[in-house]
C-alpha positions in Angstrom: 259.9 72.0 137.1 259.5 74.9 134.6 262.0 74.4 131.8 262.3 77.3 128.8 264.0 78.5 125.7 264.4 82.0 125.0 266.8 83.3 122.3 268.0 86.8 124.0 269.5 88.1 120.4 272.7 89.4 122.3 272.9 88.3 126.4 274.8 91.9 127.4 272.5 93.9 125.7 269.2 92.8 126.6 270.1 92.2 130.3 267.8 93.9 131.6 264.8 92.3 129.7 266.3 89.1 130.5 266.8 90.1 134.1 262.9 90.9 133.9 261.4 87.8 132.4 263.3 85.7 134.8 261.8 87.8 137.7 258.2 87.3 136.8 258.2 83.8 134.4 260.6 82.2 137.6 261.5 79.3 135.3 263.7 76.6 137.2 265.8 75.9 133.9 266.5 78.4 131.2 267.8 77.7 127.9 269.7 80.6 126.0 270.8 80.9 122.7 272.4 83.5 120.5 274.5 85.2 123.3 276.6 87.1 121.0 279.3 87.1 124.0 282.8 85.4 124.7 282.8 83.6 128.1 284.8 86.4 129.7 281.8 88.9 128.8 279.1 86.6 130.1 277.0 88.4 133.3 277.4 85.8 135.5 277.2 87.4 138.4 273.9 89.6 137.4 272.5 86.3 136.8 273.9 84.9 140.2 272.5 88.0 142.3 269.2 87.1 140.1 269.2 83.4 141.6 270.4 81.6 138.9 273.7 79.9 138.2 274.9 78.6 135.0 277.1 77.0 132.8 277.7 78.8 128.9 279.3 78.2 125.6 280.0 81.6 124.3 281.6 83.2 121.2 282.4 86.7 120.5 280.3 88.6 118.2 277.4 85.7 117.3 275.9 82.4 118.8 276.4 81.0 121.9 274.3 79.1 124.2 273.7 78.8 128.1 271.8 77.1 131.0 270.9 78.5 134.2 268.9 76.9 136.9 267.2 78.9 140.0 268.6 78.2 143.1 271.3 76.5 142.1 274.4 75.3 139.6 273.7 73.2 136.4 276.0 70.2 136.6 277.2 70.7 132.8 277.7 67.0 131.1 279.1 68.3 127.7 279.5 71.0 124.9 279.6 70.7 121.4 278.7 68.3 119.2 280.8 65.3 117.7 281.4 64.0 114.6 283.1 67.7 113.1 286.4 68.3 115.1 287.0 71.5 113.1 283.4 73.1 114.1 284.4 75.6 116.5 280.8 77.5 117.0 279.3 77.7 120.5 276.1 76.0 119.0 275.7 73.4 121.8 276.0 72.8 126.1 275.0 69.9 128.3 274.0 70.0 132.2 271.6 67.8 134.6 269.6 69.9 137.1 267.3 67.9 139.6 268.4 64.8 137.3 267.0 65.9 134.1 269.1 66.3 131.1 269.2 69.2 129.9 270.2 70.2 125.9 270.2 73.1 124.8 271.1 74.3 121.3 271.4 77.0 118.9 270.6 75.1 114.9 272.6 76.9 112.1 270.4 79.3 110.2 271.4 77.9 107.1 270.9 81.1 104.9 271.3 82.1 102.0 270.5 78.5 100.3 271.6 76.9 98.4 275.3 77.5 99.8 277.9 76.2 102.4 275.4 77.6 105.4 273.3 75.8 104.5 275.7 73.0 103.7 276.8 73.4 107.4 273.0 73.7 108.9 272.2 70.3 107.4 275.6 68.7 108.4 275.4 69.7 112.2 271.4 68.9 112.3 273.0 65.6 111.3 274.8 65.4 114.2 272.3 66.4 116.4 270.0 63.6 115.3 272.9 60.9 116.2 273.2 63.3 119.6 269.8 63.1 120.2 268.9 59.3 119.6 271.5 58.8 122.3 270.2 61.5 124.3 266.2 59.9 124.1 267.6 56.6 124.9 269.8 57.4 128.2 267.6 56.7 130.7 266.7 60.0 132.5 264.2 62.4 131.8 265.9 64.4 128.9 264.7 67.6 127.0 266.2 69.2 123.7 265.3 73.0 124.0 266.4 75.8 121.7 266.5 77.6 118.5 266.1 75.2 116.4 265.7 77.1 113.4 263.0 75.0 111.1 259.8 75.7 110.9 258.2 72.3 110.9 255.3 72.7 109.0 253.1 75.7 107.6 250.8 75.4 110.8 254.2 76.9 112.0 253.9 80.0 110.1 252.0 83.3 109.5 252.3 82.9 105.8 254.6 79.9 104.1 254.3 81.7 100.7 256.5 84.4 101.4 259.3 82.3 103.5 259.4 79.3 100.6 263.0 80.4 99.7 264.2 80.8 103.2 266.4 78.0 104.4 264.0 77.5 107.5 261.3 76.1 105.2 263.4 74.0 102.9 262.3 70.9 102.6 265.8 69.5 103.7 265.5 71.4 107.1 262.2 69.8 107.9 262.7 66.2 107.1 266.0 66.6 109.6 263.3 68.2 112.2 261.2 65.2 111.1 264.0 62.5 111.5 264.3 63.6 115.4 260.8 63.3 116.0 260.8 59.8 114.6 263.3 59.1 117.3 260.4 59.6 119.6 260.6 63.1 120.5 257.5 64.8 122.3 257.1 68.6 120.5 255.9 69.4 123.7 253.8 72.7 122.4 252.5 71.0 119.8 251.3 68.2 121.9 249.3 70.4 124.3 248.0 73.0 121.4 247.9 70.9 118.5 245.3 73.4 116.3 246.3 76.9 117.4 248.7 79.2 115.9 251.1 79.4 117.9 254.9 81.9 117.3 258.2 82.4 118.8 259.7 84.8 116.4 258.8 87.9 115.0 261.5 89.3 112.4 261.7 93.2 113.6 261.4 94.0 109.8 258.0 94.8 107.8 256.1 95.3 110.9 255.9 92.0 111.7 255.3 91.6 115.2 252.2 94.2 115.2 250.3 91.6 112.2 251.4 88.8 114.3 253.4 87.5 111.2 255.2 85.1 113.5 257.0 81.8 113.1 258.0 78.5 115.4 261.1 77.7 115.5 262.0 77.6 119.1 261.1 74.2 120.3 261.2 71.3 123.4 261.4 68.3 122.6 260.8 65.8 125.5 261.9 61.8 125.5 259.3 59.5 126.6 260.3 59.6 130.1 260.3 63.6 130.5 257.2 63.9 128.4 255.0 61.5 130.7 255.5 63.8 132.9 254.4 67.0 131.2 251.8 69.4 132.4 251.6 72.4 130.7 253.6 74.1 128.0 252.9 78.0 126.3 254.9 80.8 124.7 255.6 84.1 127.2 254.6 85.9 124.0 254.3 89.6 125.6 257.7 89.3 126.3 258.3 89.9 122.5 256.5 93.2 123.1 258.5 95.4 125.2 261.1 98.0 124.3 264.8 96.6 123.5 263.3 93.0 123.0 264.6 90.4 121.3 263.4 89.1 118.2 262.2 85.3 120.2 259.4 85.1 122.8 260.5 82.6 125.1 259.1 79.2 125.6 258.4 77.1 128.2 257.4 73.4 129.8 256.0 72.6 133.3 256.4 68.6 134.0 255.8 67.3 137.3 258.6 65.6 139.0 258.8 62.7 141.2 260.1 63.9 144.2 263.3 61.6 144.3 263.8 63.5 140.8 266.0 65.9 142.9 269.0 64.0 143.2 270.9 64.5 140.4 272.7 60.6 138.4 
């Protein structure tokens, strides 16, 4: 199973890069973040005639989030998180395909800082951690894939100096980002390239994407059971590239399923 992450920085308007990635990458799960669409909007049925179904979170104007699976319908398990009842942003969905969990999430940005966003970004990640801890003990294979908006460390990062400010680096962010690896979490990309400099995002301002002045915050985080099972993980980086892209490259996992994986809990 190829699982990925891929925030499409507006689903409508980047169709057809979208459309094109999932042509030629063929990933069996897709995680999407950042839709910048209300359900009604969502191109289901360009997705369907692509070979994907999926279930979506969406809200008009920013975030949203999404899963698709080739070939056939995510079984969606939840949305949101708990713990907030007056959150109302599309931040978080749920599904099992082939009897993996699947969670896929959009983190607050938490800019500027200090302030209530990022107030709000270290509340939610909060949540997420007490999500998650259930989510890595469950029982299944289970992945957490998405923007997670952190950059863990300054391996993660063309150039910390410049980005100290930025509420991606604060200190805050990353000992959350820390707390869920404690839990047991597999960063699957750093597991497999644990020295290379390796980015997801390229902000389209100061040229950044031709100096490669990239960051990592899109992430996969495996439980124990998923990642024993990982082969191969990388970063479609040329994706980032082409004309109309998003700002994200997508990212991606192969594991190897046991073949009685396909029958969903």
């Amino acid at each position: 199973m190829k699982i990925a992450s891929f925030n499409v920085n507006g689903i409508n308007g980047r169709l057809p890069r979208l459309l094109e990635w999932l042509h030629e990458s063929r990933p069996d799960v897709a995680c999407l973040q950042e839709l910048k669409s209300p359900d009604q909007s969502f191109p289901a049925a360009a997705l369907r005639e692509a070979g994907y179904g999926a279930v979506f979170h969406g809200q008009r104007a920013w975030n949203g989030v999404a899963i698709l699976a080739r070939g056939k319908e995510p079984i969606e398990t939840g949305r949101g998180l708990d713990g907030n009842t007056e959150d109302d942003q599309s931040r978080y969905i749920e599904a099992v395909v082939d009897g993996v969990v699947i969670g896929c999430l959009y983190l607050p940005n938490g800019n500027p800082c200090p302030g209530p966003k990022f107030d709000y970004k270290l509340e939610w990640f909060e949540r997420l951690c007490t999500h998650a801890r259930r989510l890595f003990e469950c029982g299944l294979p289970a992945v957490l894939a998405g923007d997670f908006n952190v950059v863990p460390t300054d391996a993660d990062i063309y150039n910390p100096a410049s980005w100290r400010h930025d509420a991606l680096l604060q200190p805050e962010s990353r000992a959350a980002f820390a707390r869920l690896l404690e839990q047991g979490w597999t960063d699957a990309i750093r597991l497999l390239h644990p020295g290379e400099a390796i980015y997801t995002y390229w902000d389209y301002w100061r040229n950044r994407w031709p100096r490669n002045a990239g960051l990592r915050i899109d992430h996969l985080l495996l439980n124990d059971e998923l990642a024993a099972m990982l082969t191969d993980a990388n970063v479609d980086r040329e994706v980032r590239g082409r004309a109309g892209a998003s700002d994200h490259a997508p990212v991606w996992a192969e594991v190897a399923l046991p073949s009685s994986a396909g029958v969903p809990p």
